[in-house]
C-alpha positions, -999 to 999 in steps of 0.1 A, spaced: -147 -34 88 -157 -69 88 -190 -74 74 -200 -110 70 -177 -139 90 -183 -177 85 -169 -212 76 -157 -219 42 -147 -251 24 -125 -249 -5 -106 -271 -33 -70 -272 -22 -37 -278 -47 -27 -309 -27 -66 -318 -31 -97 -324 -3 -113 -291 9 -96 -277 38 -124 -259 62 -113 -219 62 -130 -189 68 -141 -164 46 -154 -130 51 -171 -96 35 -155 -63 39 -162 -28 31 -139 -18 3 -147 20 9 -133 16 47 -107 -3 39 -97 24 17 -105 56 35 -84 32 64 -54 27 38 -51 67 26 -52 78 66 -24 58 71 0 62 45 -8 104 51 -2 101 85 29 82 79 37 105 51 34 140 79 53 120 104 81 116 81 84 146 60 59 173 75 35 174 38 0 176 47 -10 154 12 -39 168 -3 -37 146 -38 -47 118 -50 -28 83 -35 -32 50 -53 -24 13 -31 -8 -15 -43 -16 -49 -22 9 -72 -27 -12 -101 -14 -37 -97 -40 -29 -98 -78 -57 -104 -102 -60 -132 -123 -61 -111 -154 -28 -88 -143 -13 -73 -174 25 -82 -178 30 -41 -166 10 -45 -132 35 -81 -125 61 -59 -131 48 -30 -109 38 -53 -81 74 -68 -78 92 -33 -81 67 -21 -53 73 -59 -31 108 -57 -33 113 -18 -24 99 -20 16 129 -45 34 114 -51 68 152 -49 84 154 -19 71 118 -7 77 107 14 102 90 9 136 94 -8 167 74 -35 165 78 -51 133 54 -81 137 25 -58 141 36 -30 112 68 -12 100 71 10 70 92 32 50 90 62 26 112 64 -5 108 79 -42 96 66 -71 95 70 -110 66 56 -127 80 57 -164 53 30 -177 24 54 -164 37 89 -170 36 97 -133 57 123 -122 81 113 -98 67 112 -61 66 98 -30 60 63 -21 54 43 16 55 6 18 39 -9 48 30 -43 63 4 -52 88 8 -82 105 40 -94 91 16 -104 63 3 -81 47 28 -60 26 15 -25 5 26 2 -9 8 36 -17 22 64 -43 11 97 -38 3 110 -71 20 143 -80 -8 164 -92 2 202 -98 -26 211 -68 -8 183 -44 28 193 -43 40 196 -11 60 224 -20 30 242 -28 16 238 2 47 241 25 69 268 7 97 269 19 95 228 33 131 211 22 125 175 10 
């Protein structure tokens, strides 16, 4: 995934440029990395082979520009995975856990949702986007939730 690694020096808050490391990545792998986990961990737990669309909410990363509505979303999202709570027996390397949502700002129907953190650091969460073709009813008739 990692593309480009070197030595970086940047302005710091408490001021003088602390030497870091920066780095290019490819978004389309880190993507395609992101929706194979949260459908694997989204089979594991319910037995729904997701066909639909899944959107991922870092919650490392908020852009500068971030309407009032995806603050909002972001700290709804942060606060819904508790890591004593989560999932998975090695919690400083990743746990998780699947719960629902209602997405009232967007007009999503209500679906599922995972939250997950790598690392002990870096915390997501991916819905899974209730199209009519993705149901997992649809696809598993007679599946109980």
């Amino acid at each position: 995934m990692n593309m480009d690694l070197r030595e970086e020096q940047l302005p710091a808050e408490a001021g003088g440029h602390p030497l870091t490391t920066s780095f290019a990545f490819d978004l389309d792998r880190l993507r395609k990395f992101m929706n194979s986990i949260a459908r694997a961990l989204l089979f594991h737990e319910t037995g729904y082979v997701w066909k639909g669309r899944v959107i991922h909410f870092p919650h490392s990363f908020l852009a500068c520009d971030a309407t009032e509505i995806e603050k909002q979303d972001r700290e709804r999202y942060a606060t819904a995975l508790i890591r004593e709570d989560a999932k998975g027996p090695h919690k400083t390397i990743f746990y998780y856990d699947i719960f629902n949502y209602a997405d009232e700002v967007n007009r999503h129907a209500s679906g599922y949702a995972i939250g997950f953190c790598l690392f002990d650091s870096f915390h997501f969460t991916t819905l899974f986007i209730d199209d009519e073709n993705s149901r997992p009813d649809a696809q598993n008739p007679g599946a109980a939730a």
